[in-house]
BATI-248248 format. One line per 5 residues: number of its first residue (from 1); their letters; for each residue x negated, y, z of C-alpha. Coordinates in steps of 0.02 Angstrom, whole numbers, plus 50000, padded with zeros to 5 digits. Example, Ala and Ser with C-alpha at 12.3 -4.5 7.8 and 13.67 -1.06 7.14 Angstrom:
BEGIN
1> AS> 49385:49775:50390 | 49316:49947:50357
END
This chain:
BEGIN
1> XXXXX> 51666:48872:51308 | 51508:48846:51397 | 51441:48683:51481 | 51434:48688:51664 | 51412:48525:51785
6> XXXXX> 51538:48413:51826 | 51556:48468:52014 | 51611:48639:51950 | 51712:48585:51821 | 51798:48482:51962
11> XXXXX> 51822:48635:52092 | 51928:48741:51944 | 52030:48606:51896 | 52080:48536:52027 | 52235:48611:52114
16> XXXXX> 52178:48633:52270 | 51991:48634:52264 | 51966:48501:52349 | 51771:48443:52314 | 51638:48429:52442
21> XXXXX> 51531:48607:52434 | 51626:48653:52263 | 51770:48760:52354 | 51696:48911:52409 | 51685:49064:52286
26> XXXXX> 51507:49136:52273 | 51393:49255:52190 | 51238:49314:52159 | 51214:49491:52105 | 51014:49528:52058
31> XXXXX> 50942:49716:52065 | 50784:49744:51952 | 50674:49842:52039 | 50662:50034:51965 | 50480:50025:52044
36> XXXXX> 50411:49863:51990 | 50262:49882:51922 | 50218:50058:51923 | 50104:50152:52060 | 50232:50215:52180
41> XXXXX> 50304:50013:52210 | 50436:49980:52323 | 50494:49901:52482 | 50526:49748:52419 | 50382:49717:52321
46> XXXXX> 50473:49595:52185 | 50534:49638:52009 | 50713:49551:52046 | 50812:49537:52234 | 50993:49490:52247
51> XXXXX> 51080:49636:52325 | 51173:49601:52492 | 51329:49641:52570 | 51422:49631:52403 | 51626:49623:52464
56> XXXXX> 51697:49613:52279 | 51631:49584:52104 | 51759:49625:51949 | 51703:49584:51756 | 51795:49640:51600
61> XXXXX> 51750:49584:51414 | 51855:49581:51268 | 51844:49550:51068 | 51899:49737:51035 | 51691:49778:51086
66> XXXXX> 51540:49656:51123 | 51502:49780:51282 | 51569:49714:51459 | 51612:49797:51605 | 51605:49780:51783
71> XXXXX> 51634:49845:51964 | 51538:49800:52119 | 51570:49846:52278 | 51452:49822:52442 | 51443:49892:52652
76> XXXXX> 51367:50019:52673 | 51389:50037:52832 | 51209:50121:52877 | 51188:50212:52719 | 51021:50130:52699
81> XXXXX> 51100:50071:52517 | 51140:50263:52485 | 51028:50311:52351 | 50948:50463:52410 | 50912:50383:52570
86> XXXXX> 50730:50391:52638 | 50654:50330:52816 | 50677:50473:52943 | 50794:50555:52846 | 50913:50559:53011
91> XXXXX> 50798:50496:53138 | 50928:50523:53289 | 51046:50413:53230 | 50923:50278:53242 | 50835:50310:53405
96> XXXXX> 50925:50177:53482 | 50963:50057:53351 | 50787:50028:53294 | 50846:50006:53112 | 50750:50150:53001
101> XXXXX> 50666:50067:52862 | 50780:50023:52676 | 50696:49907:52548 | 50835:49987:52439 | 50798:50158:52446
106> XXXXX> 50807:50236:52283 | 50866:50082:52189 | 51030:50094:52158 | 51036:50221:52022 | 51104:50242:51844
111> XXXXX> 51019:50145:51722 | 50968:50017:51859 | 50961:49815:51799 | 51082:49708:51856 | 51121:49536:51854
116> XXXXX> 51287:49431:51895 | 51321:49236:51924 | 51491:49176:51979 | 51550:48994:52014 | 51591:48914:52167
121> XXXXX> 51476:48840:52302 | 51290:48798:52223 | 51356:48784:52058 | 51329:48970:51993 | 51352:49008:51821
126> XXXXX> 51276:49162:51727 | 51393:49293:51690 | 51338:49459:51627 | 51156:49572:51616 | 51184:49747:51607
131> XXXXX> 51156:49931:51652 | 51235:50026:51807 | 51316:50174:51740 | 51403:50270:51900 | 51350:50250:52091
136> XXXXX> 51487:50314:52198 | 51476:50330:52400 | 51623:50309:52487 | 51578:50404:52651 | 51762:50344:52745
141> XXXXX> 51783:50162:52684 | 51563:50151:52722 | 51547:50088:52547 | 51455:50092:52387 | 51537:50046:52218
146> XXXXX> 51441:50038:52047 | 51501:50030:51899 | 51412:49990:51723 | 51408:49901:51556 | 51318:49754:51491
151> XXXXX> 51175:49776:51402 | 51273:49846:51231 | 51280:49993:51328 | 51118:50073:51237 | 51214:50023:51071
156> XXXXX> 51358:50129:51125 | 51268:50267:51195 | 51100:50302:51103 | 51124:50416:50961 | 51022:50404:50801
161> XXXXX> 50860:50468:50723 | 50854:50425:50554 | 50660:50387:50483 | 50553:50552:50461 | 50611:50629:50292
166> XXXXX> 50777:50542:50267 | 50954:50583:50303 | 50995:50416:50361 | 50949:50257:50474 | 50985:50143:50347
171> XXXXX> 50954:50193:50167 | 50954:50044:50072 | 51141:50014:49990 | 51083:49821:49941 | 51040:49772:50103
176> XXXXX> 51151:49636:50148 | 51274:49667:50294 | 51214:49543:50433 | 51035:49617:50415 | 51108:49800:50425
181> XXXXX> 51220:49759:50577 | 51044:49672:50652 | 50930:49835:50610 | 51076:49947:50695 | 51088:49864:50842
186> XXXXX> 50902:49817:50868 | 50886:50015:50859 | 50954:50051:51015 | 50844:49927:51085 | 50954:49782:51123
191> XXXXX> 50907:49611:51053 | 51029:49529:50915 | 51066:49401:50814 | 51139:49385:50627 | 51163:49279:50498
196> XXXXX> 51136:49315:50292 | 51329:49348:50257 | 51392:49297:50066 | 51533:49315:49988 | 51651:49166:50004
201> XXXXX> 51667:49060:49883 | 51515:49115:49785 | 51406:49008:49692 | 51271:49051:49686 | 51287:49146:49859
206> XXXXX> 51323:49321:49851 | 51251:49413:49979 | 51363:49541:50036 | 51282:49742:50021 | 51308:49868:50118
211> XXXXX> 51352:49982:49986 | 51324:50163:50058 | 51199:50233:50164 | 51221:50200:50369 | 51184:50293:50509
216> XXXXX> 51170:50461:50512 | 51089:50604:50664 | 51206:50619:50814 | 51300:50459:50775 | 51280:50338:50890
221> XXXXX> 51225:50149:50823 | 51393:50073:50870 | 51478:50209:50748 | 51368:50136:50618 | 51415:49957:50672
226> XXXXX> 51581:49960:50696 | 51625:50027:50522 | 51520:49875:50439 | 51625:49747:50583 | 51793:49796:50566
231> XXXXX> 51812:49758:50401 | 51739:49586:50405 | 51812:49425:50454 | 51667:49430:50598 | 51636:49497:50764
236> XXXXX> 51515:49531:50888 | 51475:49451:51056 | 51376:49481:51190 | 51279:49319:51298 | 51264:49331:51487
241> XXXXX> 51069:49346:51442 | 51126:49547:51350 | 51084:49484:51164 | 51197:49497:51036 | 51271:49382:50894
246> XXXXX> 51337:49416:50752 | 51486:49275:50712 | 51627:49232:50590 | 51798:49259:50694 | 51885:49072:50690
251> XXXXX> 52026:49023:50587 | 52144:48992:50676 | 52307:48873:50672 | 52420:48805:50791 | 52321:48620:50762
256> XXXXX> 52164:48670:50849 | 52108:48572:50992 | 52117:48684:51140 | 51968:48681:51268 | 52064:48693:51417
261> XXXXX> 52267:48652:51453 | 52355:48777:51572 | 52535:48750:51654 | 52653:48828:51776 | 52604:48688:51916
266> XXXXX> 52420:48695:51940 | 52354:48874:51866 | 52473:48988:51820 | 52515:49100:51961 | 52567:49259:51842
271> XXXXX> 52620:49275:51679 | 52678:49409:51560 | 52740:49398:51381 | 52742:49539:51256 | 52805:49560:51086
276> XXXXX> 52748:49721:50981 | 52746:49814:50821 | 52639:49973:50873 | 52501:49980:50742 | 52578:49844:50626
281> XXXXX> 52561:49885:50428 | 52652:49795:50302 | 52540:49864:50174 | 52376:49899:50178 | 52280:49993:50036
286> XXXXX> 52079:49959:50022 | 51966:50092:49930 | 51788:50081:49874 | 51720:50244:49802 | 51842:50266:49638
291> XXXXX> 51926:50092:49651 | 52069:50053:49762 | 52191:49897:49746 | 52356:49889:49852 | 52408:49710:49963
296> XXXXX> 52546:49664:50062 | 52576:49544:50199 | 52766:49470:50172 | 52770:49399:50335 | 52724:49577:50442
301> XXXXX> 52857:49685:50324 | 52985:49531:50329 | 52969:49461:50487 | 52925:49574:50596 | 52942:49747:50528
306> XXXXX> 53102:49682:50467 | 53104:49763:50301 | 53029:49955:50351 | 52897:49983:50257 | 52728:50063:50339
311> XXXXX> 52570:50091:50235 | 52367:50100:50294 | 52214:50154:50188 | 52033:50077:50223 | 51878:50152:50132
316> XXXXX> 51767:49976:50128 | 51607:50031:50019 | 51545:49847:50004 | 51722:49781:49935 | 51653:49837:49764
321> XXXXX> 51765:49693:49669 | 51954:49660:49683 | 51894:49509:49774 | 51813:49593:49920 | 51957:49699:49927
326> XXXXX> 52060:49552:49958 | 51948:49466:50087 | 51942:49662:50164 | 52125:49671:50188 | 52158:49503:50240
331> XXXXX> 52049:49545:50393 | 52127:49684:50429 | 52299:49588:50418 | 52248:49462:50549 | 52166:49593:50667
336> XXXXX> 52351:49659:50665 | 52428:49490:50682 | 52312:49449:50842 | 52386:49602:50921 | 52561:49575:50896
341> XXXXX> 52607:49417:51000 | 52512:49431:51155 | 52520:49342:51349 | 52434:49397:51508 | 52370:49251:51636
346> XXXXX> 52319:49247:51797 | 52231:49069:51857 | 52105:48999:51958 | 51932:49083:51879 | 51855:48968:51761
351> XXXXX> 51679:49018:51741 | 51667:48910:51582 | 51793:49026:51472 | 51735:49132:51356 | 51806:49237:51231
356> XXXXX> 51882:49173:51071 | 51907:49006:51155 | 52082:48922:51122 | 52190:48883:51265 | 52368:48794:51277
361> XXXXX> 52506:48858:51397 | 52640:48770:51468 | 52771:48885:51555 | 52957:48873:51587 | 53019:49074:51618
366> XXXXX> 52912:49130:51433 | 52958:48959:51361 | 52764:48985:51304 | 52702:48807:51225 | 52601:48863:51089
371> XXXXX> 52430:48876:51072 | 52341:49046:51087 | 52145:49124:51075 | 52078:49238:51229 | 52053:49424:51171
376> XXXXX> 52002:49467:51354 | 51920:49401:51543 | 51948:49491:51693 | 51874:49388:51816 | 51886:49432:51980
381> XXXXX> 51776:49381:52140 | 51781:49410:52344 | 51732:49293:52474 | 51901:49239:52484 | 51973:49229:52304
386> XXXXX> 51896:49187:52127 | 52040:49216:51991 | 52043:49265:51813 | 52173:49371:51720 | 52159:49300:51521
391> XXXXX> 52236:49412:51389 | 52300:49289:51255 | 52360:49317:51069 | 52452:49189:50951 | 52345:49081:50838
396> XXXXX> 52414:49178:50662 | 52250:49197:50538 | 52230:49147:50348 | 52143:48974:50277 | 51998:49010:50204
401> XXXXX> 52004:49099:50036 | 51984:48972:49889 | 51830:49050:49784 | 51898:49141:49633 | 51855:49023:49461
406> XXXXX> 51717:49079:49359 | 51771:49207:49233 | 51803:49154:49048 | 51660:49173:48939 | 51688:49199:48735
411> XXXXX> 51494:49185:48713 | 51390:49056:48809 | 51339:49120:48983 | 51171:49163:49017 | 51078:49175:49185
416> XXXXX> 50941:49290:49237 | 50847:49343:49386 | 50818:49521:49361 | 50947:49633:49458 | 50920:49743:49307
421> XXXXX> 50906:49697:49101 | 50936:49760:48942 | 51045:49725:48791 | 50982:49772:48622 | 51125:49780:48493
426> XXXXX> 51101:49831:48313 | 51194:49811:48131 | 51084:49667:48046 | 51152:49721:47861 | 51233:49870:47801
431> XXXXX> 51280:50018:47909 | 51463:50030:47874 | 51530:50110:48032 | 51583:49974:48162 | 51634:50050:48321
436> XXXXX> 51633:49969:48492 | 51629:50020:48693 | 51572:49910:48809 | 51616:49884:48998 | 51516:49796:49125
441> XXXXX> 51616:49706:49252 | 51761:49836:49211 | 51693:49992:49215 | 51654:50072:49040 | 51459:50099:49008
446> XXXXX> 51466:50141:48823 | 51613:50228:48745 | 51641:50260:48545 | 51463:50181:48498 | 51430:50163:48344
451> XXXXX> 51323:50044:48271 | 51173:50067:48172 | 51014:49969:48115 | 50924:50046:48233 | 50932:49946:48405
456> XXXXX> 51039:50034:48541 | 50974:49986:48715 | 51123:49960:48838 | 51052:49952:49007 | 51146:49819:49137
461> XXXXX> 51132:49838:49333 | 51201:49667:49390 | 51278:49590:49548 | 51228:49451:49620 | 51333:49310:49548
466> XXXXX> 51428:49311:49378 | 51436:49488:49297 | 51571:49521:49144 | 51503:49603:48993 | 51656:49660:48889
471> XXXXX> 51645:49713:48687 | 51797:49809:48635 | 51821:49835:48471 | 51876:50002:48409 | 51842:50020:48217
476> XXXXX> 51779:49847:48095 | 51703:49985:47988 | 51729:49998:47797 | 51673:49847:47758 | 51745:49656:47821
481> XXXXX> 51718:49604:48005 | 51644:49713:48142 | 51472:49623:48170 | 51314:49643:48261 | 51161:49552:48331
486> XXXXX> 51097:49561:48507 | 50936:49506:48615 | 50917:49533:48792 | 50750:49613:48884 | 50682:49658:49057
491> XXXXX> 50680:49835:49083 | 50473:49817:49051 | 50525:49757:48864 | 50484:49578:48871 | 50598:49469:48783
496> XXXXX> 50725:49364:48873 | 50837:49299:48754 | 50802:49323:48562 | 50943:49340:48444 | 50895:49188:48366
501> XXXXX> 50929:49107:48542 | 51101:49221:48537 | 51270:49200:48440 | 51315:49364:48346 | 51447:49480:48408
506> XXXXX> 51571:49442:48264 | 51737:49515:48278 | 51889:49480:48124 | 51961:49625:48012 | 52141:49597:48084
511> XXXXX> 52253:49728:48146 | 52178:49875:48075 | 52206:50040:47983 | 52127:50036:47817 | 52013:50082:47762
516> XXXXX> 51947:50168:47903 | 51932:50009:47992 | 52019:50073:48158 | 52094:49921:48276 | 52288:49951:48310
521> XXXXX> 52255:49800:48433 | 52086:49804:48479 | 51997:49633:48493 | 51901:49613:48642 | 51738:49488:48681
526> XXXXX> 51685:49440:48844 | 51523:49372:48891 | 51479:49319:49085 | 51291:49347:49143 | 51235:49274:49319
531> XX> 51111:49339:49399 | 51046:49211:49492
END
């Protein structure tokens, strides 16, 4: 919610608007001038007027895109607003009425600035910058409407030119997800902000990676964008000033302080409540590359799908651990549940709403008491009226995720600061066979090794964050326990850790097949490496 003065807070709260200069609805809709600046000028000689003879003024935004929309209509009575109108175009008509000149001609076309405040008498708040998309002329009615999109518009409509010699826009899979989403959207030319996003939980932060290649020729940025967003627990908004922001959607519960208390009495004058399962999974299945883990939300099967069962899959290519997969799903979970319980509002227009804000309903016919978040605005403005119609859903989310505890360590963990090392291992005595595979962070890099004198190099790309180095042992050898030494490099060879510095990898001679040596329960050693 944003801060506005006290007089305007007064003239939409009170029931009858009542205040000294605060009752009237007004606006202020501001042209940029397609001339300004260049050597053909224009009538009006400025670089921003406020268009006249405006009769209505509608804005829609909602969390589903950052983009707004709107509708202006304005007399045209003359046609001197008509686009391709020029002086002495029909000079008879105005022999007599003198009138023959348009500062306007020409300006209202696609692609033309606008600007929009609302409020009520001097107190004007501002509303929305954006981009005219349709001019229609309404010969019978003597009108002009326009129609457009906030500045996201480019975002949505500008397709994408990857970098000479490259298949895509972004090619960097580390890049972390806020400063992809940033790059994307600064693209298309619009301005935006967004923050370094980590895993939760992790210590030390995580940063979250993109994880495949973005943005491909003839996709537009918001394709790119809105396959990062949706799987998130974020979403994009757009200011009245056409930058956007990057933000962590709230979570929600029915204890949240609501910024403004509605009731049957003095705002609401319609109301509609809806219940519905359209696009409601019970389970929802997240993939990344080769890895996939199933979840299930109890409470959409149980009680609300009542037992059928529906399934979703989601490819997420930065949910590259069973942990992002969770936090993936979960999202996707409450983006259901903040469709399935929704109310539509209409009240007095309160220029001071904004999406995401938290509102409390009191209303008799719905029995509706609970609290609820706006998903959309559709604020409406003539000279006459100033009313809002607020699409509401229930406050349903998840807590924040407790941070998963560190992994268990058999060795004592090391930390490094190389995203990529090396692990020498090597039989210090005799060669008698001992067999082991190793897996890093559960996927197998070495399979059936066997070790020798000679040091094997075992080369480690690691996360951000704790990494698990797993030792399976598959054969102790022919002689006692299966045993090796280890040191740990930098990929240019310098020395890291020394095996002095290093326990041995020492596993016993139990559960085997002698005398080959093979495990019939293979032992297993785990050793955690953060990179910090």
């Amino acid at each position: 919610m944003i801060n506005i003065p006290p007089s305007l807070l007064q003239s939409i709260t009170s029931k009858f608007q009542l205040v000294a200069n605060g009752r009237e609805p007004e606006q202020h809709v501001l042209v940029r001038n397609r001339f300004f600046g260049s050597q053909s000028g224009s009538a009006f000689g400025v670089e921003w007027a406020r268009l006249p003879n405006v009769i209505s003024v509608e804005i829609d935004e909602t969390v589903e895109t950052p983009a707004k929309s709107f509708t202006i209509t304005i007399d045209n009575t003359d046609g001197l607003f008509s686009p391709d109108y020029y002086e002495g175009k029909w000079p008879q008509r105005y022999l007599f009425r003198g009138v023959a000149v348009s500062p306007w001609a020409g300006q209202l076309f696609p692609n033309t600035e606008i600007q929009i405040h609302l409020g009520y008498g001097k107190d004007l708040v501002p509303k929305l910058r954006g981009l005219i998309d349709e001019v229609t002329i309404n010969s019978q009615n003597k009108t002009i409407t326009l129609t457009g999109r906030s500045m996201y518009k480019k975002v949505l409509t500008t397709t994408i030119m990857p970098p000479k010699g490259k298949k895509y826009f972004l090619d960097d899979k580390n890049m972390n997800i806020g400063e992809a989403v940033k790059k994307l959207v600064e693209g298309a030319g619009v301005p935006c902000s967004a923050p370094f996003v980590t895993v939760p939980g992790s210590n030390p932060p995580e940063s979250y990676k993109l994880g495949v290649e973005r943005g491909e020729r003839l996709q537009t940025f918001d394709d790119a964008v809105r396959d990062i967003v949706d799987s998130l627990f974020f979403t994009m908004i757009e200011d009245a000033q056409g930058k956007v922001y990057l933000k962590p959607i709230p979570r929600y519960s029915q204890t949240d302080e609501p910024k403004v208390v509605v009731d049957d009495f003095l705002h609401i004058k319609e109301l509609e409540y809806m219940l519905s399962d359209n696009d409601l999974y019970g389970t929802v299945i997240i993939k990344c590359g080769d890895k996939a883990d199933v979840f299930h939300s109890g409470f959409i099967t149980n009680q609300i799908l009542r037992g059928q069962r529906r399934e979703i899959e989601y490819e997420v290519p930065w949910a590259n651990t069973q942990f992002k997969r969770k936090l993936a799903a979960q999202s996707y979970f409450t983006q259901m549940l903040h469709r399935w319980r929704k109310m539509s509002i209409a009240i007095p227009a309160n220029p001071a709403l904004e999406l995401w804000d938290v509102i409390s309903t009191r209303e008799r016919i719905s029995t509706a008491t609970q609290r609820y978040y706006i998903r959309a605005i559709r604020t409406t403005w003539t000279p006459d009226s100033f009313f809002q119609i607020l699409e509401l859903s229930s406050n349903y989310g998840y807590k924040p995720e407790p941070p998963p505890p560190p992994p268990k360590s058999d060795l004592p963990p090391i930390s490094v600061s190389e995203s990529r090392i090396i692990i020498n291992l090597w039989d210090f005595s005799v060669e008698d066979k001992d067999i082991v595979n190793v897996y890093l962070n559960g996927s197998k890099i070495l399979s059936n090794f066997v070790i020798k004198n000679a040091k094997k190099q075992i080369v480690l790309d690691l996360d951000m964050g704790p990494n698990v180095v797993e030792f399976e042992g598959v054969s102790a050898g022919t002689l006692r326990t299966l045993s090796a030494k280890m040191e740990v490099t930098n990929v240019q060879g310098k020395i890291l850790f020394p095996s002095s510095s290093l326990p041995d990898l020492e596993m016993p001679r139990t559960n085997v097949t002698e005398p080959s040596g093979y495990y019939t329960k293979r032992p297993k050693v785990k050793w955690v490496i953060y990179r910090v």
